[in-house]
N, C-alpha and C positions, 0 to 999 in steps of 0.2 A: 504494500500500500504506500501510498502517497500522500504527504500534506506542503502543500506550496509557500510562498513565503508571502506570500501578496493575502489582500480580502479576499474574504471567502463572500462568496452573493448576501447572505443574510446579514453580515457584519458590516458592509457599507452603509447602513443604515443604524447604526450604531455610532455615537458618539463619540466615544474610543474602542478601539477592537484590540484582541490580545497577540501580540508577535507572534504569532506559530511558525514553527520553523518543519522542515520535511522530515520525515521516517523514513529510514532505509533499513529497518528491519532488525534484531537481537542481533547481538554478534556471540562468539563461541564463548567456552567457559575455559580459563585456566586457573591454575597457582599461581600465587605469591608466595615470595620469603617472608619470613621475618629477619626482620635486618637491624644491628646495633649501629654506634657509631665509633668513628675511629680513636685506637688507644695505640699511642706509640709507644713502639719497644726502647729499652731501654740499653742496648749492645749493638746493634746494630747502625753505620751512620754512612750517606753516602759522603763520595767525594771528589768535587769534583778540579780537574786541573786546567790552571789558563790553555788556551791554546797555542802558543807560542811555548811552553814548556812541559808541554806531554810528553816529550821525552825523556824526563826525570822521572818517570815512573818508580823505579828500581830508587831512588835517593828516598823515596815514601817509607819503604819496610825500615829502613835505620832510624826514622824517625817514631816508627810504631811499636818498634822492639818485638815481640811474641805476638802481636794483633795482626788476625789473618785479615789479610787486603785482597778482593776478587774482583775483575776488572765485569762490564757489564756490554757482553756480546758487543747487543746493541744501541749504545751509547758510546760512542768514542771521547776519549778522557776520561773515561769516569769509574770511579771504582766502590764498593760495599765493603767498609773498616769492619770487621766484627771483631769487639774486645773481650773474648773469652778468656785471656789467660793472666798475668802478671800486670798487661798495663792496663791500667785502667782507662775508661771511656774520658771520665773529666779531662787528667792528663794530655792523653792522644789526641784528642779534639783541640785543648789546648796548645797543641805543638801544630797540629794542622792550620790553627788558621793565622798563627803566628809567621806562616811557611809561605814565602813572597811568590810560588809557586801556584799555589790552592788558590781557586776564584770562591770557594762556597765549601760549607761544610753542612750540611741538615739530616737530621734523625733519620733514618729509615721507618717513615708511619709505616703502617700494617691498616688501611684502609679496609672496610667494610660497608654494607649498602648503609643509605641515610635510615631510620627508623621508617618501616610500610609498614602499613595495615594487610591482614591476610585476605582481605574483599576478591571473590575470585575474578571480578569481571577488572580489575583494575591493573592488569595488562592492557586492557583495550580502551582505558581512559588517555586516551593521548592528551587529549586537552592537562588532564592534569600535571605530565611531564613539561608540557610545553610551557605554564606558569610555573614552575618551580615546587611544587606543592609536597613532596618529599622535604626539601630541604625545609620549606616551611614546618611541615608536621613534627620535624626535629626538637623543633621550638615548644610549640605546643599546638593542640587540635582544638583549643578553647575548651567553655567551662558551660555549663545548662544554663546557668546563671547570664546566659548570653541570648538576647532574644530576637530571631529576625522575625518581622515581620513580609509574608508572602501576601500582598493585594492583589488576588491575581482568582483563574477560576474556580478555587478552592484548593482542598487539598485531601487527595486520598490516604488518610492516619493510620488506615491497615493493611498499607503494603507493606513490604516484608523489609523496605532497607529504611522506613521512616518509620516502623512501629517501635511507641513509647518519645517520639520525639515531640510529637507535635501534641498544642495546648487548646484547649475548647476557645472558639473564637465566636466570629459573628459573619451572618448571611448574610446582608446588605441587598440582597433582591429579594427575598423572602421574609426577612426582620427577623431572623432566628437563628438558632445555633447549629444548625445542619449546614455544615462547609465544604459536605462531600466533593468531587471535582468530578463534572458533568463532560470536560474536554479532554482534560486529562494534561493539560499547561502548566496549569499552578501543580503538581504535584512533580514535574520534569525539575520544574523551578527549585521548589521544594528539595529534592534530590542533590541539585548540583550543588546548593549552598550545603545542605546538612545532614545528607544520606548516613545511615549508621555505619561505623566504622572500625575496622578488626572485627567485625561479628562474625567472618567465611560468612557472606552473605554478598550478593549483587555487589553495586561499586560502593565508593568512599566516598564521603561529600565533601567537599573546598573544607568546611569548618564541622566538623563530624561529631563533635562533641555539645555543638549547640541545640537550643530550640526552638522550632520554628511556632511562629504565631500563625494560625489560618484567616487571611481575611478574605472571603469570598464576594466581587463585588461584578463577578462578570460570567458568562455563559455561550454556548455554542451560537449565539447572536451578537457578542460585545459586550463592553462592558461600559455602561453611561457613564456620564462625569460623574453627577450625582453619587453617585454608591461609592466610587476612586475615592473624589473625594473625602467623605465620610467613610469610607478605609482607611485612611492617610489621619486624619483626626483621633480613631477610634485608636490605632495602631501606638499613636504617641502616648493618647491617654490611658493607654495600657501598661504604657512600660515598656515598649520595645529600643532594644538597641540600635535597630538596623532597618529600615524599611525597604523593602525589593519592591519595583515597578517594573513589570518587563510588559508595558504596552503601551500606548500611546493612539496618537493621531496626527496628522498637518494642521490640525486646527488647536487654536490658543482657548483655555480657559479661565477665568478670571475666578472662578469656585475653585478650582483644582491649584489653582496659583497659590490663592489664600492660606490652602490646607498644605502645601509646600512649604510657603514663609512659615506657617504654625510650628509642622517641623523643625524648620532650620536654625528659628529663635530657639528652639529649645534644646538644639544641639545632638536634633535625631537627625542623623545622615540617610539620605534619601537615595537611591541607586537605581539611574534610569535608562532603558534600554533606548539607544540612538535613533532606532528603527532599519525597518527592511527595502526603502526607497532610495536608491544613487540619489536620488534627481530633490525629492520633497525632505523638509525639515521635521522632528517629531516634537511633539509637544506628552510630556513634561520635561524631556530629558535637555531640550534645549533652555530652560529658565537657567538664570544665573545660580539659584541654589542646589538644585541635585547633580550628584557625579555622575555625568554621564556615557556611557559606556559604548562604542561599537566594536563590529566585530572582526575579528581576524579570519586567518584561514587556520585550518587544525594545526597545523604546525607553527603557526605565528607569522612566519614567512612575508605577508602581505598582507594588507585589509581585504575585506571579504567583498566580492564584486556586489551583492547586494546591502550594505552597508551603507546609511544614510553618509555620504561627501557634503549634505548642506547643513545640519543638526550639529549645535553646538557638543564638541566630544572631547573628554578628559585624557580617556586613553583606552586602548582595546584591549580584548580578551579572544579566546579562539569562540568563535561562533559558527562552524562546519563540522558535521561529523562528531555531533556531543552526545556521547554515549550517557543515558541518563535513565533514571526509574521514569517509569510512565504506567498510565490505565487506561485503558481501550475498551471501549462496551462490548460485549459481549465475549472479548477476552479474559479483563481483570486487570489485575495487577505484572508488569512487564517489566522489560527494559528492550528501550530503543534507543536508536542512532535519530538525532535534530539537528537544526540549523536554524538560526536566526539572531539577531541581535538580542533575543527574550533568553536563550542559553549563556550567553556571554557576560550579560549584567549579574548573574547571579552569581559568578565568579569571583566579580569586586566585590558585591556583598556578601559570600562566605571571607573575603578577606578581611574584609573593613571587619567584619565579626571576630576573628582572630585579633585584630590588634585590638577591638575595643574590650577583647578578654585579659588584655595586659597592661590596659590603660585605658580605662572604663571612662576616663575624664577627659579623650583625647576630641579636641575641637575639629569640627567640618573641615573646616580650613586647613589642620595640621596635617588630617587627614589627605585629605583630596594633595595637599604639598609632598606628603609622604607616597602618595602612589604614582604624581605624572613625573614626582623628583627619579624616582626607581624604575622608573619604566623602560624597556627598552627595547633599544631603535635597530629593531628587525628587519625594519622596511625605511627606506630613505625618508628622512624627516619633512616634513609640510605634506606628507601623503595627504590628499582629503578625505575627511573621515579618520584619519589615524590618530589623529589626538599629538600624546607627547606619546605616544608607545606604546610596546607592549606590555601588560600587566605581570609585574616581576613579583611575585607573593613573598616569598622570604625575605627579600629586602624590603617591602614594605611591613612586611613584620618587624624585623629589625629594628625599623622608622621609630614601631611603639617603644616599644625599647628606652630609645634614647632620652628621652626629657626624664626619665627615673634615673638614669645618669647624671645626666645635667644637673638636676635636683643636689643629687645630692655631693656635685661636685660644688656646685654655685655659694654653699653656705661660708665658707671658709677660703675659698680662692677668689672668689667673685671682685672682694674689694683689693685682692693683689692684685688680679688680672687689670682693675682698672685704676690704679694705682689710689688707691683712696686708705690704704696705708702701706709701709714696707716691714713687711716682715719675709718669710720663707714662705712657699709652697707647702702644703698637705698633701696634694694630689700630684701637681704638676698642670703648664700651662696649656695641655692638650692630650687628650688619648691620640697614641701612636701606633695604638693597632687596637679593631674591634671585632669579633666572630663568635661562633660558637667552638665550645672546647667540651670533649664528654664527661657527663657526672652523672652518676648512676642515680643518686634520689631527684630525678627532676619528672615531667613527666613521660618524655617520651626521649633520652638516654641525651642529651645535649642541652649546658645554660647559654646565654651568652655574656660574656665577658668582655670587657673595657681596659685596657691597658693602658697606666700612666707612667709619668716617671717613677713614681712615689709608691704605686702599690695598684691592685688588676680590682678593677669593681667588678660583680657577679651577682646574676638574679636566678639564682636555683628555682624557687618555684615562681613563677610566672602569676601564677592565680591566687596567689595572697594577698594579704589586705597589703594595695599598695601605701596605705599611709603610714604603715608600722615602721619603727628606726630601724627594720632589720630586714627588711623587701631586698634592698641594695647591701652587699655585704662584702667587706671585702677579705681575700682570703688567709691562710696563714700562710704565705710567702715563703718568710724568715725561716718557719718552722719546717718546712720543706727545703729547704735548701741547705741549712743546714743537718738534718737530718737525713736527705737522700731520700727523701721517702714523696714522691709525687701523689698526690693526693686524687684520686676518681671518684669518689664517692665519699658519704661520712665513715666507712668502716673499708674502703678500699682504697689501697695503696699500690703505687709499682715503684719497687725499692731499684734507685739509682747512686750513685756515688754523688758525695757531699759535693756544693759548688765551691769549684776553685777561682774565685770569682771574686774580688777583693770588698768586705763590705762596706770601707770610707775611703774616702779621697778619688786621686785621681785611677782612673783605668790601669797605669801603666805601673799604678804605686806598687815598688819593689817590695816591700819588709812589712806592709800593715797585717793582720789578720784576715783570712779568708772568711768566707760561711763556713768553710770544709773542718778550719782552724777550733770552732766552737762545736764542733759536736762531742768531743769530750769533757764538754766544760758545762752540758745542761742540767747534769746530778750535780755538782762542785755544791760545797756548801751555802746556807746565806752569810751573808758578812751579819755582825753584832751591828744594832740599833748604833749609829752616829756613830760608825768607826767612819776616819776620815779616808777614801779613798787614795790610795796611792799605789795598788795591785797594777802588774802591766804586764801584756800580752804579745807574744811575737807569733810572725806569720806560722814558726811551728807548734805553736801548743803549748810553748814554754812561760810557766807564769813567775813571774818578780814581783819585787817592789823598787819600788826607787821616791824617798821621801822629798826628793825637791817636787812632787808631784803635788805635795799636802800643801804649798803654798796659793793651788787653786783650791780650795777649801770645801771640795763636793764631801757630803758624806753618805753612809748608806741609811736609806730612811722607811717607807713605808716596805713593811712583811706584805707579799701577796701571799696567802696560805694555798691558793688553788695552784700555786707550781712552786712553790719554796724556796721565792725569791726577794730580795729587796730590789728597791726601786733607787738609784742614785738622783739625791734631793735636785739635780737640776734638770732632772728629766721629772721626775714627780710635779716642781713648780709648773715645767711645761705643758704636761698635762693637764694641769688643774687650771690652767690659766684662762685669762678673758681676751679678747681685741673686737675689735669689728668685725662683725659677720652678718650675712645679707641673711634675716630671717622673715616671716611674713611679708615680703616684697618690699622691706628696706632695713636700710643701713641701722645697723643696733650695737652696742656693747653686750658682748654675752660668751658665754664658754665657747672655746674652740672644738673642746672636744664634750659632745655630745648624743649618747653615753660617752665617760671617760674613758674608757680602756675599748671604743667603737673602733678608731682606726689602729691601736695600734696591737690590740690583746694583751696579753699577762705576761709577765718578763718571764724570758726562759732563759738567760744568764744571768750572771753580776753584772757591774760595770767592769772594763775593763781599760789601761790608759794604753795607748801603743802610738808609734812613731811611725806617722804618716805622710805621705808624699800629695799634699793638700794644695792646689793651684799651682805648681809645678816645684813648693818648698816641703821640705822636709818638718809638720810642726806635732806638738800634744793632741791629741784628740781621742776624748772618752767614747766609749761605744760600750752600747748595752741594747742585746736583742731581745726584741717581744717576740711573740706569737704570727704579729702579721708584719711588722714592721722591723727596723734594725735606728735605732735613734742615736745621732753622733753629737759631740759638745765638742764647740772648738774654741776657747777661753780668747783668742786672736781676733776672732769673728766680729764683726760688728752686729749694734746690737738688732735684735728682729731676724738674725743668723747664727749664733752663736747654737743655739739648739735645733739642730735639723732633721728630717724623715730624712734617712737615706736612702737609695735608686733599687731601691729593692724592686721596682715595678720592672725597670729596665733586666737588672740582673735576673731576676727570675724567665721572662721573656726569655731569654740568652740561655739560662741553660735547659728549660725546659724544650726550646726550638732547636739550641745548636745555631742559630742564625743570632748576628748583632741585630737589635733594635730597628727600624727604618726610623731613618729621623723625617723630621714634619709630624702633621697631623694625619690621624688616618682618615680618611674620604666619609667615615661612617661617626668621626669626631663628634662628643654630645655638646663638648663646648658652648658652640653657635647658638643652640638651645636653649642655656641660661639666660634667665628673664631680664637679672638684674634689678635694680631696685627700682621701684613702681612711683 
């Protein structure tokens, strides 16, 4: 059977009619994996050599000692270090990239598929490869607590990939609560946003873990303004997060507008399908408020030849060949192959559902910024009809993400960043790298994380109460680096050699302590209340005293009993301390740190004093590591410096990747984000 993309004869006489797109019939049934995400080993590393000195091959084993080197067929230059014997990884790595030789040195990942759902037909979801939706569902598949609302010809609730999802609604041609779907549209729709997922059942939906609202406001004749309207009303004053509209008309409504702006005041994002005309514009999707969507081709490739070119369009989605739940009279409940711009909007709004389950407070505007910012350009730009691109889902995920970054980067950097006073960094003046990394308690095996100078922000669960001081967390660093122990989860570890990685001063400082340098020092006893500090540390583990130290006059002061250590009193005053900090959208006097021990955790050494190669001088400099942070005192320092976060954000990056830092910001930087004072 057939359904064209144009009016049907009884719907020209309809007000607005519903996008129907064509059937081309089931497609076959396969398997899926389940699939985790990737965890790097910890022995294996490649490497790779400039090209102008691949023939030093043979000079590599003298520098790796007993570490077997295997070159890689095919890859020329390039070889897999594995440090099974004497020398260690830290070491060797450390001689590789020191080696004017080596263009790059990086981990050997052990790569695995992104997290899938077992849905058998989702082999033959192409659309959903071609937006990213894998990578997205890494993140999360959202929360029930998330509600789209479908205005459209109802919705059939006992099909087998929507049962239990969808919520008693309202009939708008009948004044009742019967939402059945007489075409069998709004339940296509229904599907593509929020089909159940992992259940080995039919396919996955865009946002699988949501709920759909049914508003029934249209039928195998169209569907009036009237009812649209007062769907679009009902819908808000329901409670919905997400409104779907995949229908429309070339004619303008001034009822249907009204119920738009009612939306958009209220911060319900509306998602409207382009239409199925080259030539004619559609209305609602062309109003300046709803995101409006046309369509691609299944692969992305190009905009869809039937794809409104005059209808104002945000960005597109694949709208050819959309495999989707359907019901067909006198069949049931199914699944077929559609086409139309009414498949394609449901895409953005399963997405815009995903971010608004991570950022429930995220505005239209951030919104609708976060999807044509990420969109991409498949098809040559000012295509008509294309919008700013193709609809990229995981980075529009991401988008949500960031202002919970920013947030919580802006309280205590904000008035550095804009010079409104001088003191140090907490964070650092930008994330230099953003992505997902795997942790096992998240919800579908990947958080995503922010990397600063100072220390990596992390949102394990996504679906938490984002106003809690503990939604953004950041990690124990310190406590991995120098213990060796790479952290995947609350209770899993992949044990690596300590970083040899210096934790004050300069990069190249000869003599300071390592990370590597304190892991025998995390049992060492606490020093006695107000002994005056003058213990000192060298790069090998070696501990002294040396009294001209006590003339800086630090002593050892607060007992933290949860790791049995003292706090040296100039890191104590630092933590307890006040300055200006950007809180309620301005400028205030208030603690820095907030909880106290938020950014930096519970000390897990003493202080210790060591002779460090600081700005390219040799000077004193106390260090004493926490939990997440490593904090240094440089008595030289000026003041607002003198007690600093050390580059623990940087250092950890480095040994956990094997790769230096990228300097700049990262393109995904939440920076820009921050509000600033109001």
């Amino acid at each position: 059977m057939t359904r064209g993309i144009g009016k049907g004869p009884r719907a020209v006489a309809a007000l607005l009619v519903l996008l129907l797109g064509a059937v081309f019939g089931s497609l076959p049934v396969s398997a899926t994996s389940d699939a985790t995400s990737q965890t790097p080993p910890s022995t294996d590393w490649i490497v790779a050599l400039r090209p102008e000195a691949r023939y030093q091959f043979q000079s590599l084993h003298t520098l790796l000692g007993d570490a077997v080197l295997e070159p890689l067929e095919y890859v020329p230059g390039t070889y897999v270090a594995r440090f099974i014997g004497r020398t260690g990884a830290t070491d060797g790595v450390a001689r590789l990239l020191a080696n004017s030789a080596v263009a790059y040195v990086e981990p050997d990942i052990r790569f695995t598929y992104q997290w899938e759902p077992n849905d058998p037909l989702l082999p033959n979801q192409e659309w959903a490869r071609t937006i990213g939706l894998p990578d997205a569902w890494s993140l999360t598949t959202g929360t029930p607590s998330v509600v789209v609302a479908v205005v459209d010809s109802g919705v059939h609730a006992d099909h087998p990939d929507l049962a239990g999802k969808v919520l008693e609604g309202y009939n708008f041609l009948q004044a009742g609560s019967d939402v059945t779907d007489d075409v069998g549209h709004g339940t296509a729709v229904a599907s593509i946003i929020a089909a159940r997922g992992n259940d080995a059942v039919g396919i996955a939906g865009t946002a699988m873990d949501v709920t759909i609202l049914p508003v029934k406001v249209g039928d195998a004749d169209g569907a009036p303004v009237s009812a649209i309207a007062s769907g679009v009303r009902y819908a808000v004053d329901q409670g919905a997060s997400v409104i779907n509209l995949s229908l429309g008309a070339d004619s303008e409504s001034a009822t249907l507008h009204q119920q738009i702006q009612y939306a958009y005041e209220r911060n319900v994002p509306v998602i409207a399908a382009a239409g199925n005309d080259p030539n004619r514009p559609t209305f609602p999707a062309t109003y300046q408020e709803p995101i409006s969507v046309g369509a691609a081709t299944s692969d992305g490739a190009d905009v869809a030849p039937f794809s409104s070119q005059v209808s104002r369009v945000d960005l597109t989605a694949p709208g050819m060949s959309i495999l989707s739940a359907y019901w067909q009279e006198g069949v049931g409940a199914t699944w077929e192959t559609l086409h139309g711009t009414s498949f394609a909007a449901p895409m953005v709004a399963g997405t815009v559902a995903l971010m608004r389950a991570v950022n429930p407070d995220m505005s239209i505007e951030a919104i609708r910024t976060a999807l044509t910012g990420t969109a991409r350009q498949t098809y040559p730009a000012g295509t008509l009809g294309g919008g700013a691109g193709l609809l990229n889902a995981p980075a529009a995920v991401r988008q949500a993400y960031l202002p919970h970054f920013a947030n919580t980067w802006q309280a205590a950097d904000q008035p550095v960043a804009s010079l409104a006073t001088q003191r140090t960094w907490l964070w650092g003046p930008a994330a230099f790298a953003v992505g997902p990394e795997p942790y096992v308690e998240t919800q579908h095996g990947q958080r995503l994380v922010a990397y600063f100078d100072k220390a990596r922000m992390e949102v394990t669960d996504p679906l938490a109460d984002t106003s809690g001081p503990w939604y953004v967390t950041t990690g124990l660093l310190a406590t991995e680096l120098i213990t060796g122990e790479l952290q995947l989860g609350h209770t899993s570890f992949e044990q690596r050699a300590p970083a040899d990685i210096p934790v004050a001063g300069d990069p190249d400082d000869p003599s300071g302590p390592r990370y590597a340098t304190f892991a025998g020092l995390v049992d060492a006893p606490a020093l006695d209340e107000g002994t005056v500090i003058t213990q000192t540390l060298d790069q090998d583990g070696r501990v002294g005293a040396d009294e001209r130290l006590a003339a800086y006059g630090v002593t050892a002061v607060d007992y933290i009993p949860e790791t049995g250590h003292r706090i040296a009193s100039v890191f104590a005053a630092y933590l307890s301390s006040s300055g200006l900090v950007l809180r309620d959208g301005q400028y205030q006097t208030g603690p820095l740190f907030d909880p106290a021990f938020y950014a930096s955790g519970y000390p897990i050494t003493e202080a210790y004093w060591a002779r460090v190669k600081l700005a390219g001088e040799m000077r004193d400099v106390l260090v004493q590591c926490f939990e997440r942070r490593c904090l240094t005192y440089a008595p030289d320092n000026p003041e607002g410096w003198k007690v600093e976060m050390g580059n623990v954000g940087r250092h950890y990056y480095q040994w956990r990747t094997g790769q230096y830092p990228p300097e700049g910001a990262a393109p995904e930087n939440p920076v820009p984000l921050a509000r600033g004072p109001q």
